[in-house]
C-alpha positions as CSV (number, residue, x, y, z in Angstrom):
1,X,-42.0,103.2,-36.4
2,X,-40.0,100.3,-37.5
3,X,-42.1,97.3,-39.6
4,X,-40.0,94.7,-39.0
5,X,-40.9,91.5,-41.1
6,X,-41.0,88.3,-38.9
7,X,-39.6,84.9,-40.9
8,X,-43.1,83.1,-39.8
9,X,-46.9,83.8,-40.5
10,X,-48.3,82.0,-37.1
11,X,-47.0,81.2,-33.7
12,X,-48.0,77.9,-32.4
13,X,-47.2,76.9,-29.1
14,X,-46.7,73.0,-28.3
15,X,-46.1,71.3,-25.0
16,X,-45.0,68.1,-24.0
17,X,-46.6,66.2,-21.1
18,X,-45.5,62.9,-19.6
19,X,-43.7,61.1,-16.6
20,X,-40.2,62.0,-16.1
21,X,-37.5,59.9,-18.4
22,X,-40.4,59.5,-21.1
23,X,-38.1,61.2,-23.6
24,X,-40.1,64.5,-23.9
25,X,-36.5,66.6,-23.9
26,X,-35.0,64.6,-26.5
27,X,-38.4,64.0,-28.6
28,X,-37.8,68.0,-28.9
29,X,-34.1,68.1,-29.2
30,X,-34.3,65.2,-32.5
31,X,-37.3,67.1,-34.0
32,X,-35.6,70.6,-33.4
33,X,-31.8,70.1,-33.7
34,X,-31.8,66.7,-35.3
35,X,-29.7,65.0,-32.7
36,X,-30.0,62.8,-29.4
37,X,-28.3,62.8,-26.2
38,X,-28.5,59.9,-23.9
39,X,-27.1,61.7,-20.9
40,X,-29.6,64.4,-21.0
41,X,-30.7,65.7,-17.2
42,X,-34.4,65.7,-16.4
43,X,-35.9,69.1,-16.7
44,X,-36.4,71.4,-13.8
45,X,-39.7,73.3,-14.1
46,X,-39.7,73.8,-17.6
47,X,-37.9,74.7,-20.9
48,X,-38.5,75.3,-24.9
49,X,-36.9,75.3,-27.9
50,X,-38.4,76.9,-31.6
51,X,-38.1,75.5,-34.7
52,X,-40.3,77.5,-38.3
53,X,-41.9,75.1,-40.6
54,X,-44.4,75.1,-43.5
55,X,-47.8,74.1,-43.3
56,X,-48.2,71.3,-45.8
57,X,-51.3,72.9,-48.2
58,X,-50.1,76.3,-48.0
59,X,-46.5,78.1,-48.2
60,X,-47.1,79.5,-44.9
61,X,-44.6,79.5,-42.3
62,X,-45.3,77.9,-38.5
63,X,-42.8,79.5,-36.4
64,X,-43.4,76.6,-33.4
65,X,-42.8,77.1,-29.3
66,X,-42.4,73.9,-27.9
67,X,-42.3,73.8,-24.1
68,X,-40.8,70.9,-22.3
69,X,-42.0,70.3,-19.0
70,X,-40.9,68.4,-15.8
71,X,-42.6,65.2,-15.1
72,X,-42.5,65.4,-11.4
73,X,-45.5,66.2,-9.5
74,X,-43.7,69.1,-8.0
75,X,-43.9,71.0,-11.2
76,X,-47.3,70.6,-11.9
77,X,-48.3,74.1,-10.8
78,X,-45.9,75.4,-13.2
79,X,-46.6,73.6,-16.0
80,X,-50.7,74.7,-15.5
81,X,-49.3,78.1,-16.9
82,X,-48.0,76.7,-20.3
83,X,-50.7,74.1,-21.4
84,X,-53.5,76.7,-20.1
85,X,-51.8,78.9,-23.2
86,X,-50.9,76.5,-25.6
87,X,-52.3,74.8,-28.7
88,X,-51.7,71.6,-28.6
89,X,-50.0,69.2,-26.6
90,X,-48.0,65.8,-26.9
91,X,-48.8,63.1,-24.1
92,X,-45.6,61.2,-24.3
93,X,-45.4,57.6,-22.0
94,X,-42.5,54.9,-22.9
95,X,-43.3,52.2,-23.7
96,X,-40.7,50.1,-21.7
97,X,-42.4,51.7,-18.6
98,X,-46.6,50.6,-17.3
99,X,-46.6,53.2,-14.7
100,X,-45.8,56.4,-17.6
101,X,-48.6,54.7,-19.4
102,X,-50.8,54.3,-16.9
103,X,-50.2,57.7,-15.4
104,X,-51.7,59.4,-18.8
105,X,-55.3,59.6,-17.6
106,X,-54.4,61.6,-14.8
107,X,-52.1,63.7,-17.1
108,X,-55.7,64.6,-19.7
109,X,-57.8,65.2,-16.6
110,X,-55.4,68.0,-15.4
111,X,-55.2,69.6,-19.3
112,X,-59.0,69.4,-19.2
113,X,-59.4,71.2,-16.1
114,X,-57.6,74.1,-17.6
115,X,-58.5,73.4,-21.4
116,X,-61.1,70.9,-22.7
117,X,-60.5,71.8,-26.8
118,X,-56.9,71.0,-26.9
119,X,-55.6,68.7,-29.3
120,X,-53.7,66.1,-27.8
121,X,-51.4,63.4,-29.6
122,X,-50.7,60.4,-27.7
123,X,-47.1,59.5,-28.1
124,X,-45.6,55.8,-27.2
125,X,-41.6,56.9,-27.1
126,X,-38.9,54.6,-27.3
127,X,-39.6,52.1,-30.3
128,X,-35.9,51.2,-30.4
129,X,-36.2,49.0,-27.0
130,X,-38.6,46.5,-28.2
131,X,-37.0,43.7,-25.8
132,X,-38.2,45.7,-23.3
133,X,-41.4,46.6,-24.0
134,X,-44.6,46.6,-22.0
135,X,-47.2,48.4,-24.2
136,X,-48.1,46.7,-27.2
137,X,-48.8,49.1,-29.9
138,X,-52.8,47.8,-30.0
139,X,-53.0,48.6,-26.7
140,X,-51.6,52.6,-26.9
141,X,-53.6,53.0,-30.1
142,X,-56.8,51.7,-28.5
143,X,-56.7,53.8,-25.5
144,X,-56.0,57.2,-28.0
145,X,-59.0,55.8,-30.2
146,X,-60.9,56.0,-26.9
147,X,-59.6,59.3,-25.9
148,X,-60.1,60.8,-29.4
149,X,-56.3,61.2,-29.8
150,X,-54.1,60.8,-32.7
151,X,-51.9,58.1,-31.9
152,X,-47.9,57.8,-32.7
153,X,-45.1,55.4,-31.5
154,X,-42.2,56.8,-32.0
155,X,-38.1,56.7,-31.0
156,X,-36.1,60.0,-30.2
157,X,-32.6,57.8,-30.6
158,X,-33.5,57.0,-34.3
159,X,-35.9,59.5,-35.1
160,X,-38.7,57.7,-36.2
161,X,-42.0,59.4,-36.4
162,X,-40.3,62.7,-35.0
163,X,-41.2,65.6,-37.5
164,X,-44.5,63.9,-38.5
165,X,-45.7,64.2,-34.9
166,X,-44.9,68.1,-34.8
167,X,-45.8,68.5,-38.1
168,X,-49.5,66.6,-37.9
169,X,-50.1,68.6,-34.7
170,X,-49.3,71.6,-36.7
171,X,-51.2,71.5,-39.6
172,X,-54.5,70.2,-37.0
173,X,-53.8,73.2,-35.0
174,X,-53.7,75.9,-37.7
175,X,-56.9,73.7,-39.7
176,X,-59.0,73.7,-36.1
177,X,-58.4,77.8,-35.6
178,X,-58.0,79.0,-39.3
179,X,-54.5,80.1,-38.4
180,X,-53.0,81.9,-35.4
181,X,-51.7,85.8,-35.8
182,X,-48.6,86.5,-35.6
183,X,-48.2,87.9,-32.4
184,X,-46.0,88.8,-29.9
185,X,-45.1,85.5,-28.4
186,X,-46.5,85.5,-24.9
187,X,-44.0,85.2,-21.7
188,X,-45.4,83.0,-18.9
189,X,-46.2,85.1,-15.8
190,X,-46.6,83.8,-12.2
Protein backbone atom coordinates (compact mmCIF):
# COMPACT_ATOMS: atom_id res chain seq x y z
CA UNK A 1 0.00 0.00 0.00
CA UNK A 2 0.68 3.56 -0.98
CA UNK A 3 0.79 6.30 2.23
CA UNK A 4 -0.01 9.13 0.47
CA UNK A 5 0.44 12.40 2.56
CA UNK A 6 -2.69 14.76 2.23
CA UNK A 7 -1.61 18.79 2.29
CA UNK A 8 -4.36 19.21 5.30
CA UNK A 9 -4.71 17.74 8.93
CA UNK A 10 -8.82 18.10 9.09
CA UNK A 11 -11.70 18.26 6.76
CA UNK A 12 -14.25 20.67 7.64
CA UNK A 13 -17.31 20.91 5.73
CA UNK A 14 -19.18 24.51 5.52
CA UNK A 15 -22.47 25.30 3.93
CA UNK A 16 -24.11 28.28 3.09
CA UNK A 17 -27.81 28.81 3.65
CA UNK A 18 -29.96 31.74 2.47
CA UNK A 19 -32.65 33.06 0.02
CA UNK A 20 -31.65 33.06 -3.52
CA UNK A 21 -29.50 36.37 -4.81
CA UNK A 22 -28.25 36.71 -0.98
CA UNK A 23 -24.62 36.46 -2.37
CA UNK A 24 -23.86 32.92 -0.85
CA UNK A 25 -21.99 31.95 -4.51
CA UNK A 26 -19.92 34.94 -4.55
CA UNK A 27 -19.35 35.10 -0.49
CA UNK A 28 -17.49 31.62 -1.57
CA UNK A 29 -16.03 32.64 -4.84
CA UNK A 30 -14.22 36.16 -2.86
CA UNK A 31 -13.19 33.95 0.09
CA UNK A 32 -11.90 31.00 -2.14
CA UNK A 33 -10.67 32.62 -5.44
CA UNK A 34 -10.38 36.21 -4.27
CA UNK A 35 -12.61 37.59 -6.99
CA UNK A 36 -16.37 38.65 -7.67
CA UNK A 37 -18.61 38.25 -10.46
CA UNK A 38 -21.70 40.31 -10.73
CA UNK A 39 -23.29 38.16 -13.43
CA UNK A 40 -23.03 35.02 -11.60
CA UNK A 41 -26.30 32.47 -12.31
CA UNK A 42 -28.18 31.29 -9.21
CA UNK A 43 -27.25 27.85 -8.23
CA UNK A 44 -29.16 24.80 -9.29
CA UNK A 45 -29.27 22.23 -6.39
CA UNK A 46 -26.04 22.75 -5.15
CA UNK A 47 -22.25 23.28 -5.59
CA UNK A 48 -18.70 23.58 -3.57
CA UNK A 49 -15.54 24.90 -3.79
CA UNK A 50 -12.20 24.02 -1.22
CA UNK A 51 -9.90 26.18 -0.10
CA UNK A 52 -6.73 24.75 3.02
CA UNK A 53 -6.06 27.09 5.77
CA UNK A 54 -4.37 27.21 9.15
CA UNK A 55 -5.97 27.26 12.28
CA UNK A 56 -4.86 30.33 14.02
CA UNK A 57 -3.26 28.66 17.56
CA UNK A 58 -1.85 25.85 15.85
CA UNK A 59 0.12 25.19 12.42
CA UNK A 60 -2.41 22.89 11.45
CA UNK A 61 -3.93 22.80 8.14
CA UNK A 62 -8.05 23.04 7.58
CA UNK A 63 -8.55 21.69 4.19
CA UNK A 64 -12.36 23.41 3.98
CA UNK A 65 -15.59 21.95 1.78
CA UNK A 66 -17.78 24.67 1.36
CA UNK A 67 -21.12 23.74 -0.19
CA UNK A 68 -23.28 26.37 -1.87
CA UNK A 69 -26.80 25.73 -2.02
CA UNK A 70 -29.91 26.90 -3.93
CA UNK A 71 -32.11 29.20 -2.24
CA UNK A 72 -35.29 28.03 -3.83
CA UNK A 73 -37.68 25.99 -1.94
CA UNK A 74 -37.39 23.39 -4.64
CA UNK A 75 -33.99 22.49 -3.46
CA UNK A 76 -34.62 22.10 -0.01
CA UNK A 77 -34.66 18.33 -0.03
CA UNK A 78 -31.36 18.37 -1.52
CA UNK A 79 -29.76 20.60 0.48
CA UNK A 80 -31.10 18.32 3.86
CA UNK A 81 -28.26 15.99 2.69
CA UNK A 82 -25.31 18.52 3.02
CA UNK A 83 -26.14 20.49 6.24
CA UNK A 84 -27.33 16.98 7.95
CA UNK A 85 -23.23 16.22 7.29
CA UNK A 86 -21.62 19.34 7.75
CA UNK A 87 -20.00 21.39 10.56
CA UNK A 88 -21.03 24.44 10.43
CA UNK A 89 -23.10 26.63 8.42
CA UNK A 90 -23.35 30.35 7.17
CA UNK A 91 -27.02 31.94 7.23
CA UNK A 92 -26.46 34.57 4.67
CA UNK A 93 -29.70 37.38 4.16
CA UNK A 94 -28.88 40.91 2.26
CA UNK A 95 -29.43 43.38 3.70
CA UNK A 96 -31.03 45.45 0.87
CA UNK A 97 -33.82 42.69 0.99
CA UNK A 98 -36.64 42.24 4.44
CA UNK A 99 -38.03 39.16 3.03
CA UNK A 100 -34.12 37.19 3.02
CA UNK A 101 -33.99 38.48 6.47
CA UNK A 102 -37.07 37.53 7.49
CA UNK A 103 -37.00 34.17 5.91
CA UNK A 104 -33.96 33.12 8.35
CA UNK A 105 -36.06 31.68 11.12
CA UNK A 106 -37.54 29.26 8.88
CA UNK A 107 -34.05 28.59 7.37
CA UNK A 108 -32.65 27.51 11.59
CA UNK A 109 -35.77 25.58 12.19
CA UNK A 110 -35.03 23.22 9.13
CA UNK A 111 -31.05 22.91 10.22
CA UNK A 112 -32.38 22.07 13.64
CA UNK A 113 -34.60 19.41 12.54
CA UNK A 114 -31.75 17.66 11.05
CA UNK A 115 -28.93 19.11 13.45
CA UNK A 116 -29.52 21.05 16.67
CA UNK A 117 -25.45 21.48 17.66
CA UNK A 118 -24.37 23.19 14.52
CA UNK A 119 -22.67 26.36 14.67
CA UNK A 120 -24.29 28.87 12.69
CA UNK A 121 -22.90 32.38 11.77
CA UNK A 122 -25.37 34.86 10.81
CA UNK A 123 -24.18 36.76 7.86
CA UNK A 124 -25.79 40.36 6.70
CA UNK A 125 -24.23 40.43 2.80
CA UNK A 126 -24.01 43.28 0.85
CA UNK A 127 -22.48 46.26 2.99
CA UNK A 128 -21.49 48.04 -0.19
CA UNK A 129 -25.31 49.12 -0.96
CA UNK A 130 -25.90 51.10 2.10
CA UNK A 131 -28.49 53.50 0.16
CA UNK A 132 -30.40 50.68 -0.03
CA UNK A 133 -30.49 49.18 3.03
CA UNK A 134 -33.24 47.75 5.07
CA UNK A 135 -31.55 45.93 8.01
CA UNK A 136 -29.80 48.08 10.33
CA UNK A 137 -26.79 46.45 11.61
CA UNK A 138 -28.47 46.61 15.49
CA UNK A 139 -31.16 44.90 14.22
CA UNK A 140 -29.08 41.61 12.44
CA UNK A 141 -26.88 41.61 15.50
CA UNK A 142 -29.72 41.49 17.96
CA UNK A 143 -31.62 38.81 16.33
CA UNK A 144 -27.98 36.51 16.20
CA UNK A 145 -27.48 37.57 20.01
CA UNK A 146 -31.03 35.98 20.40
CA UNK A 147 -30.28 33.01 18.38
CA UNK A 148 -26.79 32.46 19.94
CA UNK A 149 -25.13 33.15 16.62
CA UNK A 150 -21.99 34.93 15.82
CA UNK A 151 -22.92 37.87 13.90
CA UNK A 152 -21.01 39.35 10.67
CA UNK A 153 -22.04 42.00 7.97
CA UNK A 154 -20.09 41.62 5.33
CA UNK A 155 -19.70 42.58 1.21
CA UNK A 156 -18.65 39.88 -1.38
CA UNK A 157 -17.90 42.97 -4.06
CA UNK A 158 -15.27 44.37 -1.71
CA UNK A 159 -14.44 41.69 0.42
CA UNK A 160 -14.98 42.90 3.67
CA UNK A 161 -15.32 40.49 6.46
CA UNK A 162 -14.83 37.51 3.87
CA UNK A 163 -11.93 35.31 5.27
CA UNK A 164 -12.71 36.27 8.92
CA UNK A 165 -16.17 34.60 8.55
CA UNK A 166 -14.60 31.23 7.15
CA UNK A 167 -11.82 31.52 9.22
CA UNK A 168 -13.89 32.21 12.85
CA UNK A 169 -16.22 29.35 11.85
CA UNK A 170 -13.11 27.31 11.37
CA UNK A 171 -11.29 27.71 14.30
CA UNK A 172 -15.09 27.28 16.45
CA UNK A 173 -15.52 24.16 14.57
CA UNK A 174 -12.15 22.42 15.22
CA UNK A 175 -12.26 24.18 19.18
CA UNK A 176 -16.06 22.57 19.69
CA UNK A 177 -14.85 18.82 18.31
CA UNK A 178 -11.07 18.83 19.18
CA UNK A 179 -10.38 18.56 15.52
CA UNK A 180 -11.84 16.45 12.71
CA UNK A 181 -9.68 13.32 11.13
CA UNK A 182 -8.61 13.48 8.11
CA UNK A 183 -10.86 11.33 6.32
CA UNK A 184 -12.01 10.48 3.20
CA UNK A 185 -14.19 13.35 2.22
CA UNK A 186 -17.70 12.06 2.15
CA UNK A 187 -19.78 12.10 -1.33
CA UNK A 188 -23.53 13.03 -0.80
CA UNK A 189 -25.77 10.00 -1.63
CA UNK A 190 -29.49 10.17 -2.54
Amino acid sequence: LMNIKSDFDYLEKICLLGQSTVGKTNLIIRFVDNKYNPDILSTAGFDYKSKTISLKHSKKKVKLKIYDTAGQEKYMAVCKYIYKQTDGIILVYDITSRESYEYIPQWIQEIKKYNKHLPIFLIGNKIDDEENRLISFEEGKKFADENNMEFFETSALSGVNISQIFEELTNNIYDSTGGLKNEDEFDIEF
